[in-house]
SEGU-292709 format. One record per residue: residue in three letters; residue number from 1; x, y, z of N, C-alpha, C in turn. Coordinates in steps of 0.1 Angstrom, whole numbers. Layout:
N
residuo  num  nc1  nc2  nc3  cac1  cac2  cac3  cc1  cc2  cc3
ALA  NUM  X  Y  Z  X  Y  Z  X  Y  Z
...
This chain:
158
residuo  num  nc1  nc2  nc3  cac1  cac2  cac3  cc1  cc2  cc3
UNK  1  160  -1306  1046  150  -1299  1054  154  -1284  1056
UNK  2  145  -1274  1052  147  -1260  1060  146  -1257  1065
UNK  3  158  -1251  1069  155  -1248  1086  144  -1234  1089
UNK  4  139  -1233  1095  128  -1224  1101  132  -1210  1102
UNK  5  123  -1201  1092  129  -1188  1096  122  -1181  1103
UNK  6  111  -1184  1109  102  -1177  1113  114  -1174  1127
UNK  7  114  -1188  1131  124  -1194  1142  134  -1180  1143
UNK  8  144  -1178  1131  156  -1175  1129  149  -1154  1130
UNK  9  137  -1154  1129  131  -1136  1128  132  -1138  1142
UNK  10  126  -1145  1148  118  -1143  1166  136  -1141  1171
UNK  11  147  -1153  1168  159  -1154  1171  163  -1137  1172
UNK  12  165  -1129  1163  170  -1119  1157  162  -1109  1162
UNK  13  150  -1110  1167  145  -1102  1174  146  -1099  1191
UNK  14  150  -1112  1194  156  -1107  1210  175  -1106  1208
UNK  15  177  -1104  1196  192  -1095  1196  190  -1083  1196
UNK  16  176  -1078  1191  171  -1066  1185  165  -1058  1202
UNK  17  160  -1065  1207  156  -1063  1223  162  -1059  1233
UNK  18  175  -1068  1231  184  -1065  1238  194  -1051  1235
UNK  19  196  -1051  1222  207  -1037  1219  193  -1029  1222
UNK  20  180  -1024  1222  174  -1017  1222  171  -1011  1237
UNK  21  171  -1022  1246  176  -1021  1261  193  -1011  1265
UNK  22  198  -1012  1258  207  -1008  1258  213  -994  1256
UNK  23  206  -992  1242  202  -980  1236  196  -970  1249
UNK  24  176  -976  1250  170  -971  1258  185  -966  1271
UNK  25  189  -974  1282  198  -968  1288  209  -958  1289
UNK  26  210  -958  1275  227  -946  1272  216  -935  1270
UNK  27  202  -932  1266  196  -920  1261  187  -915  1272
UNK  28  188  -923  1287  182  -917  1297  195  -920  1305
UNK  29  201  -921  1304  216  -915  1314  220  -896  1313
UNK  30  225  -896  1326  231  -881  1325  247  -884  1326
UNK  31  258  -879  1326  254  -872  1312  255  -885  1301
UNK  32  249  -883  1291  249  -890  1277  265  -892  1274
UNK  33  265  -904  1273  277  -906  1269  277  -912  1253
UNK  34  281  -896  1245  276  -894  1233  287  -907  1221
UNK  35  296  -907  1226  308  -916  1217  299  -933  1219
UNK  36  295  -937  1227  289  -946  1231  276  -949  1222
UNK  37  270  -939  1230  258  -937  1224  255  -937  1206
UNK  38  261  -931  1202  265  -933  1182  270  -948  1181
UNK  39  281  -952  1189  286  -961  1184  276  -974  1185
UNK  40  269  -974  1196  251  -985  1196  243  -980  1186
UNK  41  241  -972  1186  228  -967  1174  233  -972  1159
UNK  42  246  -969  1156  251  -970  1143  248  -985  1147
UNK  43  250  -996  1153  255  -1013  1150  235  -1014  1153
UNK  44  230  -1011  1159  218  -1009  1160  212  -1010  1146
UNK  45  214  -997  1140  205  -992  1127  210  -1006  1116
UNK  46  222  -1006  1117  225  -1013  1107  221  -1027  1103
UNK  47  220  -1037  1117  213  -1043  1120  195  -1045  1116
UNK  48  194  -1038  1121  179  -1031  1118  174  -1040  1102
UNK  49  181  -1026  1099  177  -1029  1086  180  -1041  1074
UNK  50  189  -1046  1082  194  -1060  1076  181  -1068  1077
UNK  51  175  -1069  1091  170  -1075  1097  157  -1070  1092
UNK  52  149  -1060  1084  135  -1054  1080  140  -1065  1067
UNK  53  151  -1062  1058  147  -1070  1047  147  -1083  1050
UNK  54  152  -1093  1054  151  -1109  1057  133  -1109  1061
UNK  55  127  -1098  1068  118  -1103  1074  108  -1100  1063
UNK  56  111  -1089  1056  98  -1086  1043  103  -1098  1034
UNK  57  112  -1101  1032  116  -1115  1022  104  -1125  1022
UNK  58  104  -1128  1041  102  -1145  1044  87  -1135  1041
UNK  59  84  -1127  1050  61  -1124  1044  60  -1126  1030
UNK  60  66  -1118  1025  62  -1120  1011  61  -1130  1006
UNK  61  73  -1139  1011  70  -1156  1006  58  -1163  1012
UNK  62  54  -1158  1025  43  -1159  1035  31  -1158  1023
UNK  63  29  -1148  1025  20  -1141  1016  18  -1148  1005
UNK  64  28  -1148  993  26  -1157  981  22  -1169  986
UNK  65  23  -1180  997  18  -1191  998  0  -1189  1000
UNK  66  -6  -1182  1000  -17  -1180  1010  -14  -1179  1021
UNK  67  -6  -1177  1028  -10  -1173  1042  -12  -1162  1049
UNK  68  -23  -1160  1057  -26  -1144  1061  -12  -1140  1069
UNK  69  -9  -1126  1062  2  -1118  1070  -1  -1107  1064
UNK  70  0  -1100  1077  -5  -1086  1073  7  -1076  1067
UNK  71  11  -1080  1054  24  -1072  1044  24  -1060  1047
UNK  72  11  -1054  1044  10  -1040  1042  16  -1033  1055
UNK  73  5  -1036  1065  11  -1031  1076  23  -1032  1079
UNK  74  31  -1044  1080  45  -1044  1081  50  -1034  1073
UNK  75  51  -1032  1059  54  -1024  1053  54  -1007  1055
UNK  76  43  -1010  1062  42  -992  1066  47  -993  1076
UNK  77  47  -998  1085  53  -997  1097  70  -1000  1100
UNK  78  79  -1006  1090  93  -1002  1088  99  -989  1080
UNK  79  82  -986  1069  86  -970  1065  89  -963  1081
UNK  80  77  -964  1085  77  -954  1096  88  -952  1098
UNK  81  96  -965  1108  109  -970  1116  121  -962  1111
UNK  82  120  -968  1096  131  -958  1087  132  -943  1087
UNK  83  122  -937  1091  116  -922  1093  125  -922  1104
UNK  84  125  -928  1119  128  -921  1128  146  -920  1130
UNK  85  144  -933  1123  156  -935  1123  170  -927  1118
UNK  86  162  -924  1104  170  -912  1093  172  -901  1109
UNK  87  155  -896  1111  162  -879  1121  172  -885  1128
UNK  88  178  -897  1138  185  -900  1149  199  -900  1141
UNK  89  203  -900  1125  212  -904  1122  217  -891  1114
UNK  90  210  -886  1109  209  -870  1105  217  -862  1116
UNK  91  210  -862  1129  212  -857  1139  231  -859  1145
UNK  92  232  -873  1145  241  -880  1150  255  -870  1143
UNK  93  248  -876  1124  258  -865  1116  261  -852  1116
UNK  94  250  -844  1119  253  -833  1122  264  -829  1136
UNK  95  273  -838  1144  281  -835  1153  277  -828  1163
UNK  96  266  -817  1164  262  -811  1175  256  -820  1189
UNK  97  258  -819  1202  252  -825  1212  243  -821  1213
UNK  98  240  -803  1210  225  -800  1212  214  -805  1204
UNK  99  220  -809  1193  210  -814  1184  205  -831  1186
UNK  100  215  -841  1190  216  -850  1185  205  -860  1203
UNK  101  206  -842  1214  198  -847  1224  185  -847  1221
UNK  102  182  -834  1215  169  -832  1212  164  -840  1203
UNK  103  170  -845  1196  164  -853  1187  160  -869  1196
UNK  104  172  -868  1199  167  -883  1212  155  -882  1220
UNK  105  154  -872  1223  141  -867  1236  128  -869  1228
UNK  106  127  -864  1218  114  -864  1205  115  -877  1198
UNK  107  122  -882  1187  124  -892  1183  131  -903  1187
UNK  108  142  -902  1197  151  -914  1199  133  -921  1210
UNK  109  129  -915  1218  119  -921  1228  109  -925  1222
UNK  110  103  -920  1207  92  -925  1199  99  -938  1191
UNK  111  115  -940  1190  118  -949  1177  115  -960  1188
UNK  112  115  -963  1204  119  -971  1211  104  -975  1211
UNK  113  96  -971  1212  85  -975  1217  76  -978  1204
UNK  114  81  -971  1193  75  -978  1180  81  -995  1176
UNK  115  93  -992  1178  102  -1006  1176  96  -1016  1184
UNK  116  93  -1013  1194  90  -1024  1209  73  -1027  1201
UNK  117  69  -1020  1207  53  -1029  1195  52  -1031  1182
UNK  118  62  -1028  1177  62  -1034  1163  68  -1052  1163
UNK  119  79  -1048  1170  79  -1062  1174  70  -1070  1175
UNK  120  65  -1066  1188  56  -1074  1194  47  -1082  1187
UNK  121  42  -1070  1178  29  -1073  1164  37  -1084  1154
UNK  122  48  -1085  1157  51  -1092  1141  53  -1105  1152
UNK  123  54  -1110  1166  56  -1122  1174  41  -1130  1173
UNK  124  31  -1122  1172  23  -1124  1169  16  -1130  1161
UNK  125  24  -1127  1148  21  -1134  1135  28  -1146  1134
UNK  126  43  -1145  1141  55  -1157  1137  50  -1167  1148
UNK  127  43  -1169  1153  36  -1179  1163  27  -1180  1158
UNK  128  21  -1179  1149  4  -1182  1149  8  -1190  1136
UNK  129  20  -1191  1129  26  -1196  1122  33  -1210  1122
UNK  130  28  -1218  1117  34  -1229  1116  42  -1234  1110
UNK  131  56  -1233  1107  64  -1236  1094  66  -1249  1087
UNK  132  66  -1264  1096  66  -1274  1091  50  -1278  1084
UNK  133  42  -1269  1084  31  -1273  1075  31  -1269  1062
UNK  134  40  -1260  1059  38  -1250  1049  48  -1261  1033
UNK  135  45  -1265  1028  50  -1275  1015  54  -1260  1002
UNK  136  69  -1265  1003  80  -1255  1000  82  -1265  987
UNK  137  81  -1260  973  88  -1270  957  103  -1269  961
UNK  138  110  -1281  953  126  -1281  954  127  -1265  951
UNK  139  122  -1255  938  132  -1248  937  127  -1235  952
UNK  140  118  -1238  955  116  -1224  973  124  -1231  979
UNK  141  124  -1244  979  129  -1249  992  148  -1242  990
UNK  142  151  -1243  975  170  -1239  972  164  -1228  975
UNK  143  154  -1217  972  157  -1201  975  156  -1197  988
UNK  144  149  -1205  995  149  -1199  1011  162  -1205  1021
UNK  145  168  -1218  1012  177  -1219  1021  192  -1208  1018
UNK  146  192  -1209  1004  198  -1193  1001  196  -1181  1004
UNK  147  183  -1178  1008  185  -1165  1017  184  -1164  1029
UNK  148  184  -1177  1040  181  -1182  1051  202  -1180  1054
UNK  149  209  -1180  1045  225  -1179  1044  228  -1166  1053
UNK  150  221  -1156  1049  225  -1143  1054  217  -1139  1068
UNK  151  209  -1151  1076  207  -1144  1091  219  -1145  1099
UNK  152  223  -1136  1109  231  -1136  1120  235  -1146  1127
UNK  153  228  -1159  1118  233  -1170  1128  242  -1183  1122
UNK  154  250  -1189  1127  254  -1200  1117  247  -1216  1126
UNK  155  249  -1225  1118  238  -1240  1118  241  -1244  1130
UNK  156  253  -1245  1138  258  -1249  1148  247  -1243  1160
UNK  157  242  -1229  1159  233  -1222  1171  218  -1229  1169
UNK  158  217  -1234  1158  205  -1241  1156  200  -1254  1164
């Protein structure tokens, strides 16, 4: 049996919730506590993005079965994510505090609030989703449990 990834996105998205809560607080504190603050955003981003591909994996497989998911928009809307995220890391690298505030105040406050309803939109879809209906051939059923290997979680949290 496969285990459920829809399950294992929604899972990965209240990890995602929480470091973003977190985030959110180090970039409206005075003063910024800048060593901090990089050191969340870097485990943050990286994260992230781990977590954009697992999730365009499972749509697309979504998708290829017939089932409505709206790819595209997902798709544009992690471009976006990737956009804000580049300025916050750009910024970061560039060493300056004056830069790396300003950039927080313009973009760090837009990446949070684009992230948070992006979410939301994709909770949307992973609920309206039923996984034990969906009839997976032996060889999806070996490829999803193969790429189902690399979420953040091991069988025992299951």
């Amino acid at each position: 049996m496969t285990m459920n990834p829809l399950e294992l996105i929604r899972r990965e998205h209240e990890i995602l919730i929480a470091d973003l809560q977190e985030f959110d607080f180090i970039i409206h504190s005075e003063p910024i506590n800048y060593p901090n603050l990089i050191h969340i955003f870097k485990r943050l981003d990286q994260f992230w993005k781990e977590h954009e591909d697992k999730e365009e994996r499972v749509f697309n497989f979504l998708d290829s079965k017939g089932i409505a998911v709206p790819i595209k928009k997902i798709l544009f809307e992690h471009g976006n994510l990737r956009s804000y995220r580049k300025k916050l890391i750009d910024s970061i690298n560039s060493g300056s505090e004056y830069n790396i505030k300003q950039t927080l105040e313009n973009e760090g406050v837009k990446l949070l609030n684009e992230i948070k309803g992006h979410i939301e939109r994709e909770e949307w879809v992973l609920v309206s989703i039923k996984w034990e209906t969906i009839t997976l051939s032996k060889n999806e059923e070996l490829a999803m449990e193969k790429m189902l290997k690399h979420f953040n979680f091991n069988e025992d949290e299951q």
